[in-house]
N, C-alpha and C positions, 0 to 999 in steps of 0.2 A: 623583205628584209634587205639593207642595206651590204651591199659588198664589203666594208670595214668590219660589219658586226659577224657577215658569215666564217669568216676567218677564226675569231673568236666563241662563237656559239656552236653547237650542235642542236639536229631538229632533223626529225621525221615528220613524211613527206605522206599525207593519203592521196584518195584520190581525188578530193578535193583540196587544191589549194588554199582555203578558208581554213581545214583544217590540221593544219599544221601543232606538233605538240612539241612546243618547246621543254627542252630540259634541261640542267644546270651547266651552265660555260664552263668551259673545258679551262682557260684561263684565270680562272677567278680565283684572288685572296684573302685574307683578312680585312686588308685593308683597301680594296675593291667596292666602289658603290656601286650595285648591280641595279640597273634602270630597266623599265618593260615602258616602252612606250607605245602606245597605243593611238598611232593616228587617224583622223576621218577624214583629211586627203593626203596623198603622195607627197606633195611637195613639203610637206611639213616635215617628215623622216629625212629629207634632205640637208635641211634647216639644222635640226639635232646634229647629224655626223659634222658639216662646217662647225659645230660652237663646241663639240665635244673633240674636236680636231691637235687642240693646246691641254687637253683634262685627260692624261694616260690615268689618274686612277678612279674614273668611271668606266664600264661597260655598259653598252648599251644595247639591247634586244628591241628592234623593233618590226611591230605589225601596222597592215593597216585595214583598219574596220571603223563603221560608224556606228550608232547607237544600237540598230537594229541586229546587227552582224554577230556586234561582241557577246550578245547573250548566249549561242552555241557557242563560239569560240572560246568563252571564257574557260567553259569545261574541260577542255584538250590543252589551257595552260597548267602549269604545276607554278601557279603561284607563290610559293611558299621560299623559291631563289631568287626572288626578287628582294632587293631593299625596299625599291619604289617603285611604282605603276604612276607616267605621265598620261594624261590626256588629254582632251578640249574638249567645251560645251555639254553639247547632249550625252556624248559619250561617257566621258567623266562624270555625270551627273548618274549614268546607270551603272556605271561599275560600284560606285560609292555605293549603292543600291544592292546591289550582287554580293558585294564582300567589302560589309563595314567595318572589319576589324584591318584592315589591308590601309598604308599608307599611299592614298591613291591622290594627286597634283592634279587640279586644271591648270593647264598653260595660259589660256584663257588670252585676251585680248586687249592690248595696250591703247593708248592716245597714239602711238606713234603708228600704228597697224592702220590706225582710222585714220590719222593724216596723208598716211601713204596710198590709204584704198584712194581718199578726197580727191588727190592732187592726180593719180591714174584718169577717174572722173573727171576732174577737170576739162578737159581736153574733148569729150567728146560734146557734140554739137545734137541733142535731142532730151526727150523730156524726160530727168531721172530723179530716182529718191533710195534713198534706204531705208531699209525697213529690216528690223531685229526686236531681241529683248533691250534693258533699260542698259544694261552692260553695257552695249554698244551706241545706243543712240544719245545717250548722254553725253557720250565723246562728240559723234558728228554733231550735235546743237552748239558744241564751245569752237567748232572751230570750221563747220562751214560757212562762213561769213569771210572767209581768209581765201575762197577757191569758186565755190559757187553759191551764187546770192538766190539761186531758182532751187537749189535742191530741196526737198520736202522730206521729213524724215517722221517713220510712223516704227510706235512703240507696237508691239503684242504682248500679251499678259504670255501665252504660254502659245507652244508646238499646236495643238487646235486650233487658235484663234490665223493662222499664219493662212491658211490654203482661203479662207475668204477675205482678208484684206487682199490680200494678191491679186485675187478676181477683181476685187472692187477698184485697186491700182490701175490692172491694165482694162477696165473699163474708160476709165479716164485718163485714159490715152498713155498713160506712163510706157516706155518702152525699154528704159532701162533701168536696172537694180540692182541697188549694190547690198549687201547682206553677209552673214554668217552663212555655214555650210546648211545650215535647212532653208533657208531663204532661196539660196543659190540654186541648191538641187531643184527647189519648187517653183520656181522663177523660170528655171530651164525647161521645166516639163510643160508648163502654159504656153511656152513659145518665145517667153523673154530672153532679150539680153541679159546677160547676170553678170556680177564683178564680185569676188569673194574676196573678205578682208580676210587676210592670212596674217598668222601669227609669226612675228619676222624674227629677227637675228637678236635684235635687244632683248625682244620678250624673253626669247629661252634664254639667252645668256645670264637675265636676270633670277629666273627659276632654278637654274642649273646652279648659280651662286648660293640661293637659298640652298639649294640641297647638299651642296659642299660643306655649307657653314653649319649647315644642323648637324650629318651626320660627323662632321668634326667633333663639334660640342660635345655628341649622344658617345661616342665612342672616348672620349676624355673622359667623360663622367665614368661610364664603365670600368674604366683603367683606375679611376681612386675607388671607385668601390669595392672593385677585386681587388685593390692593396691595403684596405683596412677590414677587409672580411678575409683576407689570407689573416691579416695582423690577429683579429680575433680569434679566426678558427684555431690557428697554431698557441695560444696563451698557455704559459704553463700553469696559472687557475682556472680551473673548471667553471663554462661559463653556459648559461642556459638561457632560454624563454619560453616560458608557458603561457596559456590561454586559459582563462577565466574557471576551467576548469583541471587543470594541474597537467593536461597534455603538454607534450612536449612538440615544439615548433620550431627551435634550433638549439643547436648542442655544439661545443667545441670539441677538436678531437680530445681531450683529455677528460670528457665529459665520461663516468660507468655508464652502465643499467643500472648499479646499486644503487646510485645516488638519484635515481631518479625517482623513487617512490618515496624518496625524503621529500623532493618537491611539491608534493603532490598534498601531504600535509599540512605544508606551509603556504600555499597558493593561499588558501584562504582566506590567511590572517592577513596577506600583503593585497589582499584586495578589500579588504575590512579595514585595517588600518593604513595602508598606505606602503608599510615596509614594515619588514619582522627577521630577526635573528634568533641562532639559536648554533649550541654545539653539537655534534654527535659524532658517534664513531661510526665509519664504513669498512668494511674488511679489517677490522681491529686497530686503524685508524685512526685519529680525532681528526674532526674538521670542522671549521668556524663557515658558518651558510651568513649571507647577509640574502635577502629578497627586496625591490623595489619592485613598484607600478611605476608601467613605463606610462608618463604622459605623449602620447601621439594619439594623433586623428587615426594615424594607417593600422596601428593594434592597440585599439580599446580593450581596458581589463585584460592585456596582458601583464606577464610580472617577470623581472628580470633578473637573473640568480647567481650571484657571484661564491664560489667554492675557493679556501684557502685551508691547506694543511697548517694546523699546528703541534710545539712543542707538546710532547704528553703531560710535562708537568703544567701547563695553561689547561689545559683539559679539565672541567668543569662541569657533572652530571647536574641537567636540569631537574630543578624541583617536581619530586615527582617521576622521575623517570634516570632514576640509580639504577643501577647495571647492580642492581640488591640480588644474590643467590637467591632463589627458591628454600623459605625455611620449612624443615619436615614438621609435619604435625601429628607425628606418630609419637607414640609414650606418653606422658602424662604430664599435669601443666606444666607441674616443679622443671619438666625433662623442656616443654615447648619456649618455657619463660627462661631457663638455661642459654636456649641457643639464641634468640633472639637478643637477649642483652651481651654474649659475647660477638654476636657478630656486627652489632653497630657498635662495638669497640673498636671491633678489625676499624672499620670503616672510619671510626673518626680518629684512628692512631692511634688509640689508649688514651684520649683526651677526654678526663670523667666529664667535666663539666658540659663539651658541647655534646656528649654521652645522656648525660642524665638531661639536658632542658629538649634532645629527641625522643628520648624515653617518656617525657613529661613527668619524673619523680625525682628527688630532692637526692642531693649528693651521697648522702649520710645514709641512704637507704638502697643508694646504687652502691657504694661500699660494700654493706652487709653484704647484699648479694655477691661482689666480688671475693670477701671471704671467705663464705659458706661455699661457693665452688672452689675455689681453691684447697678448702681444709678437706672437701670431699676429691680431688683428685691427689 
């Protein structure tokens, strides 16, 4: 770990120096991009502190391990304070591996890295090639021709195929090799000379920009989204969303429980028809319900529930469902056809006509009836 980052970080020490468990910077803010970077040689952790040197709101945590390493190691990190996990090649390719939900960067390897290995090569006087994945030699074919007209450059398919082209290299006298960190290390163990193209100053500074600019964006988007979900949650009409089957998924605070088994009835229709209204009372209350299907991919067959108080005189019992007394059915019919013809009087105001066409009987016959009570009270 770099001297800049120890300053900033805290971390216990076992007895292996490999296993180090980093734990959340002591420094860190909101508005802090927290980096884990995880390098497969030294010199590259060096590279990082220079480009992060001008960027006070990055911290940066870094290790060094190669592909092999990081797989114990990973275990003793607490991942979960990091923003981002950098690393190169093989590495990067097994972290992605280990924790794929984790935003994990290869730094990966520029034209400019492979110019810079070319033109080092340049200079030496015996018979060299490189040899890597297509990453890299696709770069040295566009531009060894600008440094050395002898170098010979061989692709591998994968990390296996690498320890027998190497044999087969320094069979044929190759002595020197320029490569990626497995190249390098396997290059060195046969006895060769090695030249490692290292990932330089542009690369990261390019990376480093990329992660500037994203978590710029990600953290603006957050900022309107928390300002029209504060906008919603606080709405003085009660606003909801349910799922295909009348559960509740989000609620304003001004949302009851009461109202919620209203929903629950209506899901139905607004996923049947599209959208459905209707009035009711809640805690003696009136209230106008509208329901819509929300069209989005992200919630299918959900339904979105807008609640408004209204005047009581707009209050309007649906067909079917009159807030009607319970009529007794005690005493005798004269006594049961009594109470039911005065109380959809109550109901329609004393208004015979819309009286008699609920009753389904003729005006003149709803009169009688009103006389004959009346002469008997």
């Amino acid at each position: 770990m770099s001297e800049r980052n120890e300053k900033n970080t805290e971390k216990r020490k076992g007895t292996d120096p490999l296993q180090e468990q980093i734990i959340l910077p002591k420094s860190a803010s909101p508005d802090t991009i927290r980096i884990l970077l995880i390098a497969p040689y030294a010199n590259l952790i060096h590279v990082f502190d220079d480009a992060l040197y001008d960027r006070p709101n990055m911290l940066l945590t870094s290790l060094e391990s190669d592909s092999v390493q990081i797989r114990e190691m990973i275990r003793t990190i607490a991942i979960d304070q990091y923003d981002v996990i950098i690393s190169r090649g093989k590495t990067a390719e097994v972290l992605q591996s280990l924790i794929p939900n984790q935003r994990i960067l290869d730094v990966g390897v520029s034209l400019y890295d492979v110019l810079r290995t070319l033109r080092r090569a340049s200079g030496h006087n015996e018979k060299s090639c490189l040899i890597g994945f297509h990453n890299i030699s696709h770069y040295a074919a566009l531009m060894r021709g600008y440094f050395n007209e002898t170098l010979d450059i061989f692709t591998v398919s994968g990390p296996e195929d690498l320890p027998r082209r190497l044999n087969e290299i320094r069979n044929a006298g190759y002595t020197l090799v320029l490569g990626d960190l497995m190249s390098y290390n396997y290059a060195r163990l046969m006895g060769m000379r090695s030249i490692l193209i290292e990932t330089g100053e542009e690369t990261v500074n390019r990376l480093l920009d990329f992660v500037e600019d994203f978590f710029t964006a990600s953290r603006n988007l957050l900022l309107h989204n928390r300002f029209f979900l504060d906008l919603i949650h606080t709405a003085v009409s009660p606003l909801a969303v349910c799922d295909h089957t009348g559960s509740l998924i989000y609620r304003s605070e001004s949302f009851t429980p009461e109202m919620e088994n209203l929903l629950r009835d209506m899901t139905p229709l607004v996923t049947e028809n599209g959208e459905a209204k209707r009035t009711t009372m809640v805690d003696g209350k009136p209230f106008h319900i509208s329901g819509k299907l929300l069209c989005s991919d992200n919630y299918p067959d959900c339904s979105l529930f807008s609640i408004r108080a209204i005047a009581p005189e707009q209050y309007v019992p649906e067909p079917g469902k009159k807030n009607t007394p319970e009529i007794s059915l005690e005493g005798s019919l004269h006594d049961i056809t009594r109470r039911i013809i005065l109380e959809v009087l109550k109901e329609e105001r004393g208004n015979q006509a819309a009286a008699s066409r609920r009753l389904n009987i003729s005006r003149t016959t709803l009169r009688k009836y009103i006389e004959e009570y009346e002469s008997e009270t």
